[in-house]
C-alpha positions in Angstrom: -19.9 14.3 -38.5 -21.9 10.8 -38.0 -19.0 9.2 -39.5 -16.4 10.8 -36.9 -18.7 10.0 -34.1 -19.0 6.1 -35.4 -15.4 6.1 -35.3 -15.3 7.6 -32.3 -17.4 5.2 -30.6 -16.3 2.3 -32.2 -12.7 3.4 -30.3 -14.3 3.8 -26.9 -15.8 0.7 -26.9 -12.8 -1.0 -28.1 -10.6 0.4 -25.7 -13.3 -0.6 -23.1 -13.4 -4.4 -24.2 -10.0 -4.4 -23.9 -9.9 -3.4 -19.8 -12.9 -6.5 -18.8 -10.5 -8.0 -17.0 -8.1 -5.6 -15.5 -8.1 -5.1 -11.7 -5.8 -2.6 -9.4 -4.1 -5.2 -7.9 -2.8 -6.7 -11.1 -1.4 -3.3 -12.2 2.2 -3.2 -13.2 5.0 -0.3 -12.6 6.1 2.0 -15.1 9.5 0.5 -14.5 8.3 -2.8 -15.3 6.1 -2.5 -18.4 7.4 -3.0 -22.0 9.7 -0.7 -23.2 6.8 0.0 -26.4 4.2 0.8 -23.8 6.3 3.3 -21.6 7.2 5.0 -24.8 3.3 5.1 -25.5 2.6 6.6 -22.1 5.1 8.9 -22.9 3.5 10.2 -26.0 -0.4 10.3 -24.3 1.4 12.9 -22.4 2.1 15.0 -25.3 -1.7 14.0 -26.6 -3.4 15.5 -23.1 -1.6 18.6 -23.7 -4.0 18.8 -27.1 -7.3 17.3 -25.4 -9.4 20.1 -24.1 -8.0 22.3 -27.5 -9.6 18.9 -29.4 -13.0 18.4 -27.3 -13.6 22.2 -27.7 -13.4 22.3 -31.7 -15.2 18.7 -31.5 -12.7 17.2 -32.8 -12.0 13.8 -30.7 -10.0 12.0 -33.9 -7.3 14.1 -33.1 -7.3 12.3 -29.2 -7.2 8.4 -30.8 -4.4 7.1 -32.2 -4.3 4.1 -35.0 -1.0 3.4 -33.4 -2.4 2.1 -29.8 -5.7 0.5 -32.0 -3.0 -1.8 -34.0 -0.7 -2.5 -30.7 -3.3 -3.5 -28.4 -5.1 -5.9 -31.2 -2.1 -7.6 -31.9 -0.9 -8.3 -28.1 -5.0 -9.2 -26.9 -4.6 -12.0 -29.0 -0.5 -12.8 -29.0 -0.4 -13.0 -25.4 -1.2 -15.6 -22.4 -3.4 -13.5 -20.2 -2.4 -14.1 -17.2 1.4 -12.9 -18.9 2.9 -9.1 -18.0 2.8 -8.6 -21.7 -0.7 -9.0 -21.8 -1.4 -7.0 -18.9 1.2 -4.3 -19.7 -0.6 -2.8 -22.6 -4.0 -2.3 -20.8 -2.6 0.8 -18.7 -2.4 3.1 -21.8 -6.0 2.3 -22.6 -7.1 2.8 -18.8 -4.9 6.0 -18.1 -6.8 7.3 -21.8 -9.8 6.3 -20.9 -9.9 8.5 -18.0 -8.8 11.6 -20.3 -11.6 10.4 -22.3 -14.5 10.7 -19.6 -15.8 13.7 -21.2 -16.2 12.0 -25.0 -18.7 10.0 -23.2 -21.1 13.0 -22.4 -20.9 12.8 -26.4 -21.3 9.4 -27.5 -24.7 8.3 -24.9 
């Protein structure tokens, strides 16, 4: 169990570092973002179908995905950041993060 919940809190805090410098006004439309990150939000709506089944079975590796870990550490550091490419991958993390609010209750 202490290694699932280093894991999990080395993923929160990544996906946290990686919202610092996002801000409302900066977001970007669904229509607008890259066609990889629409298909992601796509698929974290098939993943919050699965959450409360997850957090109830303490099972919160089942919520994270290696996929959005590999895509948002390559574009953080490929990517001007004032550019929509840079800015488009950080909605995933911050819609997640907002499914994630319980995990926190967990991890403090």
């Amino acid at each position: 169990m202490s290694d699932i919940y280093r894991k999990l809190r080395g993923t929160l805090r990544f996906l946290l570092g990686n919202l610092h410098d996002w801000k409302a006004e900066n977001a970007i439309e669904y229509d607008e973002l890259l066609e990889i990150d629409q298909h992601a939000l796509f698929q974290l709506e098939s993943v919050v179908k699965n959450i409360k089944e997850s957090y109830e079975s303490y099972q919160f590796f089942k919520i994270l995905s290696k996929f959005l870990y590999r895509q948002l550490s390559l574009l953080k550091f490929l990517n001007n950041p004032h550019s929509s490419s840079h800015r488009s991958p950080k909605k995933l993390p911050r819609n997640m993060n907002f499914r994630l609010d319980r995990g926190r209750l967990y991890t403090s």
